[in-house]
VMD Tcl script that builds the backbone (N, CA, C; Angstrom):
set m [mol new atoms 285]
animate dup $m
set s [atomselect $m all]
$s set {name element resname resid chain x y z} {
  {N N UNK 1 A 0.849 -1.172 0.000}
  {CA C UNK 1 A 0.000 0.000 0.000}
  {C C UNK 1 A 0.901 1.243 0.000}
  {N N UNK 2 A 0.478 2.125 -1.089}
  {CA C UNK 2 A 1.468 3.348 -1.329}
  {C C UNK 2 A 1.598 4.022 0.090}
  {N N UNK 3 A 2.474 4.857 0.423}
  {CA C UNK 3 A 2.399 6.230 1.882}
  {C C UNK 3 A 2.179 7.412 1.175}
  {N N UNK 4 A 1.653 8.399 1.549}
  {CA C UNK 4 A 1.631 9.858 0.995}
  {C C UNK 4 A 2.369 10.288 2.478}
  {N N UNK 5 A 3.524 11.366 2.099}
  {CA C UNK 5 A 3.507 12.021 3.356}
  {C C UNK 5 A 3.552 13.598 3.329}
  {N N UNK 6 A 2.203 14.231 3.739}
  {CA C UNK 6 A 1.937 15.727 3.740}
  {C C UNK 6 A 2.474 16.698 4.471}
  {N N UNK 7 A 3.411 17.894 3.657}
  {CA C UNK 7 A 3.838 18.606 4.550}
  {C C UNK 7 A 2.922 19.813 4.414}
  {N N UNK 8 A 2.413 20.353 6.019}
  {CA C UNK 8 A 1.892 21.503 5.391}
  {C C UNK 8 A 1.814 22.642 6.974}
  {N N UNK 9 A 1.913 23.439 7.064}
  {CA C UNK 9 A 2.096 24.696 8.063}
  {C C UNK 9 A 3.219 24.233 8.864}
  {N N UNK 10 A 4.103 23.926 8.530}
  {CA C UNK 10 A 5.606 23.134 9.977}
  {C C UNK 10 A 4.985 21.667 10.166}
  {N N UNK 11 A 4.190 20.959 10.001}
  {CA C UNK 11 A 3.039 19.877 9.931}
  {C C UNK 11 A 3.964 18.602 9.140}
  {N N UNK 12 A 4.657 17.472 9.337}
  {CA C UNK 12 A 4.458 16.308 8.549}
  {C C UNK 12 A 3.457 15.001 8.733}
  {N N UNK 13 A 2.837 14.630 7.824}
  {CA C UNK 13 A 2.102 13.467 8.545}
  {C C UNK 13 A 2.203 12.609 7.381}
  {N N UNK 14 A 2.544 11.085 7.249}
  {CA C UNK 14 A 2.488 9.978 6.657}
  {C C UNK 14 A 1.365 9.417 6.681}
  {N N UNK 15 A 0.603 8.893 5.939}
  {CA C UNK 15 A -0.501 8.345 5.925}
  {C C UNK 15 A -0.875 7.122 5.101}
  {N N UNK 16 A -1.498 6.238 5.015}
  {CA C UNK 16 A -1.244 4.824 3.762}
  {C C UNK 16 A -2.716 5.547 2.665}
  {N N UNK 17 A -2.386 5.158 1.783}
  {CA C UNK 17 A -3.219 5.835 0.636}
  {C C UNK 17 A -3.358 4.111 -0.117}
  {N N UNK 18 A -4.828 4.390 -0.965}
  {CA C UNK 18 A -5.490 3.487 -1.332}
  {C C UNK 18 A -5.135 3.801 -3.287}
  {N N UNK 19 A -4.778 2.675 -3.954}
  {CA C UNK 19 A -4.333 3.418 -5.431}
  {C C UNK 19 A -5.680 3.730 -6.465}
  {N N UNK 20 A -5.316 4.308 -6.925}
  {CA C UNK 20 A -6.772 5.200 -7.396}
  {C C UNK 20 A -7.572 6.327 -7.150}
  {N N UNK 21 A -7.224 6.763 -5.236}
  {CA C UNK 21 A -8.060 7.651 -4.828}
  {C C UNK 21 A -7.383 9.156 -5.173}
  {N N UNK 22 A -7.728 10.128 -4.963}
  {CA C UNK 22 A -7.116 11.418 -5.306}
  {C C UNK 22 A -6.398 11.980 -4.572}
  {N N UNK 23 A -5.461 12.855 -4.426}
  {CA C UNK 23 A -4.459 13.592 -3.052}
  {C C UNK 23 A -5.682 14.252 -2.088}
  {N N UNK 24 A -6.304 14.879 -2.774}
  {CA C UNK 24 A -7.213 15.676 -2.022}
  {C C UNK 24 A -8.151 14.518 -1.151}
  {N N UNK 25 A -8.741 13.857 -1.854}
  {CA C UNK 25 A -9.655 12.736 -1.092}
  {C C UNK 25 A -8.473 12.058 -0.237}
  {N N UNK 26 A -7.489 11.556 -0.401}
  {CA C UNK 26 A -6.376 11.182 0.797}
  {C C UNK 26 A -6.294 11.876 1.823}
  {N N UNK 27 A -6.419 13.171 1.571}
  {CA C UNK 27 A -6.017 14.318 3.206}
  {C C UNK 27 A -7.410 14.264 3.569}
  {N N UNK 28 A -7.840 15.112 2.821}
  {CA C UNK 28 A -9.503 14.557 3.492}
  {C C UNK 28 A -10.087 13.880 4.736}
  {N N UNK 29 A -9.370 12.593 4.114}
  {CA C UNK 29 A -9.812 11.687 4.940}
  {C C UNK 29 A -9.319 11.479 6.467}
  {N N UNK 30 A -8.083 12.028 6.295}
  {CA C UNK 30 A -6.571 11.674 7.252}
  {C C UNK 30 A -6.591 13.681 7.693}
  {N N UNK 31 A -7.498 14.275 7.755}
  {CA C UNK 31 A -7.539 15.359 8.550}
  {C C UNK 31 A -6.599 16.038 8.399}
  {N N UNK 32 A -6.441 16.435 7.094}
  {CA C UNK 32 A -5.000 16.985 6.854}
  {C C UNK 32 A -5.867 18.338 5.391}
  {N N UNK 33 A -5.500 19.374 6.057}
  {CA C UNK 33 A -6.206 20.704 5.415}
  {C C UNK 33 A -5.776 20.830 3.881}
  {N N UNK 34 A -6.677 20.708 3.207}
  {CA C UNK 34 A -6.303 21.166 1.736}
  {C C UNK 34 A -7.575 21.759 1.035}
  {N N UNK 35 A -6.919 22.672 0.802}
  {CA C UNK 35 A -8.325 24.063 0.131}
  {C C UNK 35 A -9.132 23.115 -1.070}
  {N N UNK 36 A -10.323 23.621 -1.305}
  {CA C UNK 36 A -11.131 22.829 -2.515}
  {C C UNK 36 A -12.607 23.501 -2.470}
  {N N UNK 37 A -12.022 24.357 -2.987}
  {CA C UNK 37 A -12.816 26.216 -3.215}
  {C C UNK 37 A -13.946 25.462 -4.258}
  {N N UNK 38 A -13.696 24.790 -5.415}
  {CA C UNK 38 A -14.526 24.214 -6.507}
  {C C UNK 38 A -15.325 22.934 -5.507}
  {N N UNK 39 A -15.266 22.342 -4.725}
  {CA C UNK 39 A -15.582 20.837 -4.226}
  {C C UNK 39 A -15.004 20.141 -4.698}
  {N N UNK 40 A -13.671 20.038 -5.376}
  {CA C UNK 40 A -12.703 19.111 -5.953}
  {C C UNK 40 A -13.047 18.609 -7.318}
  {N N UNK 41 A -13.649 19.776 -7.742}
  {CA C UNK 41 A -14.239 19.450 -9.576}
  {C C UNK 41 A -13.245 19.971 -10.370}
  {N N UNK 42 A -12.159 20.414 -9.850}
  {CA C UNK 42 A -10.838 20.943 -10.968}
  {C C UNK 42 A -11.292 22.326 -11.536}
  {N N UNK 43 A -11.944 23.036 -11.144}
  {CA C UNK 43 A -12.748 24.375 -11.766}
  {C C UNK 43 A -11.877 25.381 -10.772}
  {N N UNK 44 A -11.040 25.192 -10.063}
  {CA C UNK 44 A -9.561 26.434 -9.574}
  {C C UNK 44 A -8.528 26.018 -9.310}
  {N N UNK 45 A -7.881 26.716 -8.347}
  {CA C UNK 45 A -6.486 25.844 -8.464}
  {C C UNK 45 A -6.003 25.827 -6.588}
  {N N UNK 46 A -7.593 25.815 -5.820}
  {CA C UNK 46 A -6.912 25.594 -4.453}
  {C C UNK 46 A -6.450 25.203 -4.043}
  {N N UNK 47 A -6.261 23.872 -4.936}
  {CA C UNK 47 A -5.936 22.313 -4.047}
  {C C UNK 47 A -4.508 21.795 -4.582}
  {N N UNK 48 A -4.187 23.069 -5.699}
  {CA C UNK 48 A -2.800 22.869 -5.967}
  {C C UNK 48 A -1.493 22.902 -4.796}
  {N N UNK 49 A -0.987 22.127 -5.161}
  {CA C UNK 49 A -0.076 21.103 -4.279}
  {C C UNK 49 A 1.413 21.017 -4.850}
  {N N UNK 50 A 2.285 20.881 -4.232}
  {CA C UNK 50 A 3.954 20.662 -4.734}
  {C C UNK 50 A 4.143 19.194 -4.690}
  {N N UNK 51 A 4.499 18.090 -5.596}
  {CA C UNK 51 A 4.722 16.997 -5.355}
  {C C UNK 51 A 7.046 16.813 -5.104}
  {N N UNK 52 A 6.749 16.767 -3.886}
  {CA C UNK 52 A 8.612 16.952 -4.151}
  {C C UNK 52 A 9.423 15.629 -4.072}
  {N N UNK 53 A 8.527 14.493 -4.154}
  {CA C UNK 53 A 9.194 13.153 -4.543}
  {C C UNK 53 A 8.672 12.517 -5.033}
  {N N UNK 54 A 8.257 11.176 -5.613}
  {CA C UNK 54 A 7.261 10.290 -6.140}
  {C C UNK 54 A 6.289 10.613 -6.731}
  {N N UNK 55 A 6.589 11.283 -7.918}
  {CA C UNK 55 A 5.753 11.681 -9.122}
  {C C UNK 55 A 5.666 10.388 -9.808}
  {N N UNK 56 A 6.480 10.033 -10.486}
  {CA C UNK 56 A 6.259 8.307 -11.296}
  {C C UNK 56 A 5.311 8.193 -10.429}
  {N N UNK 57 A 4.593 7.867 -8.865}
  {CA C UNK 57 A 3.425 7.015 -8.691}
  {C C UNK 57 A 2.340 7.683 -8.357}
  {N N UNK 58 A 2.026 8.522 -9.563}
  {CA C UNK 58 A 0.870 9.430 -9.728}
  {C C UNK 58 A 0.479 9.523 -11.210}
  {N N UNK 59 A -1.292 9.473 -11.491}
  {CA C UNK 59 A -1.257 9.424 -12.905}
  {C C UNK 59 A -0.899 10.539 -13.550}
  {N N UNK 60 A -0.882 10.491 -14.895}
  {CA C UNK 60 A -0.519 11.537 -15.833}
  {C C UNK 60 A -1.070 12.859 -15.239}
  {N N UNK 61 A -0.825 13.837 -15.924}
  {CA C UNK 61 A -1.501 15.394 -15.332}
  {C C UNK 61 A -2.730 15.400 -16.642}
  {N N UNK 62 A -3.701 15.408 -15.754}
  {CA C UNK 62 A -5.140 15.576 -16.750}
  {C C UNK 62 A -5.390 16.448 -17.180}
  {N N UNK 63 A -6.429 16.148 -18.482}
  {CA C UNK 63 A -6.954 17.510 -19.054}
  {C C UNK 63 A -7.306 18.853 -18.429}
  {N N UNK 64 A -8.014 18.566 -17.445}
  {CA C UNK 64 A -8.693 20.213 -16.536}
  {C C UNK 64 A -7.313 20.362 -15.770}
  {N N UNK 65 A -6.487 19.756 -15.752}
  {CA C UNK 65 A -5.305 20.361 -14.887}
  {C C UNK 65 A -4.495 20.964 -15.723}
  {N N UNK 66 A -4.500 20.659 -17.088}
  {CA C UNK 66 A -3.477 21.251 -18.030}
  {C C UNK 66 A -4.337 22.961 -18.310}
  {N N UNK 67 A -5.870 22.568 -18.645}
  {CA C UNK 67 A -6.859 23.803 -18.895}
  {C C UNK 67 A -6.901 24.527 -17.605}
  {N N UNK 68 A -6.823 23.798 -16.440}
  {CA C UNK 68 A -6.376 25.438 -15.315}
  {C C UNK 68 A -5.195 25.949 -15.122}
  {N N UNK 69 A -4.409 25.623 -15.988}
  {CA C UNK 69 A -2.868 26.224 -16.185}
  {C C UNK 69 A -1.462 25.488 -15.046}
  {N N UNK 70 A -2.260 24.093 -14.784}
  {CA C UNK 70 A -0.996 23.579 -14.042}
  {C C UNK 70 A -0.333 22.868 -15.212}
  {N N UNK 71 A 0.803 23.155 -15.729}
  {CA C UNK 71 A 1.050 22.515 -16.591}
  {C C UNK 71 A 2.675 22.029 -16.738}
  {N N UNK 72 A 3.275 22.520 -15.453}
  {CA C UNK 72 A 4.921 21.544 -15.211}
  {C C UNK 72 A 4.634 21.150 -13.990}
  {N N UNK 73 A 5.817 20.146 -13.842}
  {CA C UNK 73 A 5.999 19.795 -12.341}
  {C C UNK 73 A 6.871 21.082 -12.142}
  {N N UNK 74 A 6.853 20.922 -10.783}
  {CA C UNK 74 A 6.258 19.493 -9.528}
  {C C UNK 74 A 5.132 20.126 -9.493}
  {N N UNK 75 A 4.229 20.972 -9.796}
  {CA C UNK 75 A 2.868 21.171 -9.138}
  {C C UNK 75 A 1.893 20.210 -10.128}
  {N N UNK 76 A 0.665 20.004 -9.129}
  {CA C UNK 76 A -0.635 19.098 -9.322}
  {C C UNK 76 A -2.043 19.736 -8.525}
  {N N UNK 77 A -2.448 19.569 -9.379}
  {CA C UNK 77 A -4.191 20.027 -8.509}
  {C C UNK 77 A -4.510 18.786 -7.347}
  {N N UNK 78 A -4.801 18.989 -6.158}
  {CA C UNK 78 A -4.821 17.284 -5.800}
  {C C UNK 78 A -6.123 17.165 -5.785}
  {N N UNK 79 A -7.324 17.380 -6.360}
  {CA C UNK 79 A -8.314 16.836 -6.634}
  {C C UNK 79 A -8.571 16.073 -7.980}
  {N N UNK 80 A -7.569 16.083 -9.004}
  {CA C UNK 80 A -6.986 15.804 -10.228}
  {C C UNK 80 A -6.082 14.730 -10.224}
  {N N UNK 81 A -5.191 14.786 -9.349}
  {CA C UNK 81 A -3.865 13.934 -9.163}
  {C C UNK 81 A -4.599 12.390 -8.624}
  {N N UNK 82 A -4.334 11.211 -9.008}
  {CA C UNK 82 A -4.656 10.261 -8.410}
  {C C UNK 82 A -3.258 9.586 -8.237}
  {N N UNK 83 A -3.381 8.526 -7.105}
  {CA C UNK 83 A -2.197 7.758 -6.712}
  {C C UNK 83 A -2.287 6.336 -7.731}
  {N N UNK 84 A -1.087 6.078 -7.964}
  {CA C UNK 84 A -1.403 4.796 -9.196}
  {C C UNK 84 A 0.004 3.935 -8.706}
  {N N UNK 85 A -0.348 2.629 -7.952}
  {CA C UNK 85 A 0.679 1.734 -8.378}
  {C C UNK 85 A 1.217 1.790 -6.787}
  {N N UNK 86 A 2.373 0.950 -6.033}
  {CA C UNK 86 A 2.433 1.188 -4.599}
  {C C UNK 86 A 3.838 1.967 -3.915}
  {N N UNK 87 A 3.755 3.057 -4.870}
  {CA C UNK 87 A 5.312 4.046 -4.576}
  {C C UNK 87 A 4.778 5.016 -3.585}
  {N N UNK 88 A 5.569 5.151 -2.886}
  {CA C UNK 88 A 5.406 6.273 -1.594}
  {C C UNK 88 A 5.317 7.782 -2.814}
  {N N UNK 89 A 4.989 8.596 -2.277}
  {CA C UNK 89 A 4.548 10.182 -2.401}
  {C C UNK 89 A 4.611 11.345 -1.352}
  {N N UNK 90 A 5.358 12.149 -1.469}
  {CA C UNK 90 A 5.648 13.448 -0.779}
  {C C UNK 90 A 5.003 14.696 -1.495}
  {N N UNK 91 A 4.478 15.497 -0.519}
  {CA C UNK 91 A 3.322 16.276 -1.012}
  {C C UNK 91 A 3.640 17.729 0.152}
  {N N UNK 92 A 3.493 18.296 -0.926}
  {CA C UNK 92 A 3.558 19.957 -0.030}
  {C C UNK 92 A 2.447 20.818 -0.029}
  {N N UNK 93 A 1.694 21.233 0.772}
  {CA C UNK 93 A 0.334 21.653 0.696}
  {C C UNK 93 A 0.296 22.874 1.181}
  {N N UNK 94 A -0.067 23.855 0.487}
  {CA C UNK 94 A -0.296 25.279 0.410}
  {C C UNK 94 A -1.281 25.559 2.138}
  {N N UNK 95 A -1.448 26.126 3.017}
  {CA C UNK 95 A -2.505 26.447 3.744}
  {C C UNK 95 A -2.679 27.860 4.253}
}
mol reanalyze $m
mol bondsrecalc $m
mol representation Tube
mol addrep $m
């Protein structure tokens, strides 16, 4: 089972992530603050996120993420970003 581990206000927390689900639905769940101004429909860019390790185990960068102008790494929308496959992930979260 992949780890995500979120850094965010001086804050680290590791958490086990399920493959398929989204960054945003990962913190979510695991009480870990990430903006989602749209409800996580990819329609802004709150939930944009720094990925600063384990990109390979994240899918491609999607269409509405390329059309809201995230369009290099390391940044990802994490309502967009899904986890794919069982590689750990480091994540930097705006708050």
């Amino acid at each position: 089972m992949p780890k995500i581990t979120f850094q965010y206000a001086g804050v680290t927390k590791t958490v086990d992530a399920k493959s398929g689900e989204s960054l945003l639905k990962i913190a979510l769940d695991n009480g870990i603050p990430m903006e989602h101004a749209c409800g996580g429909n990819g329609f802004c860019t709150t939930c944009m996120c720094t990925v600063k390790s384990g990109g390979q185990n994240l899918a491609p960068r999607t269409d509405r993420e390329e059309h809201m102008g995230i369009t290099s790494d390391p940044y990802r929308l994490g309502c967009q970003t899904r986890v794919t496959g069982d590689g750990d992930v480091e994540i930097e979260v705006s708050v």
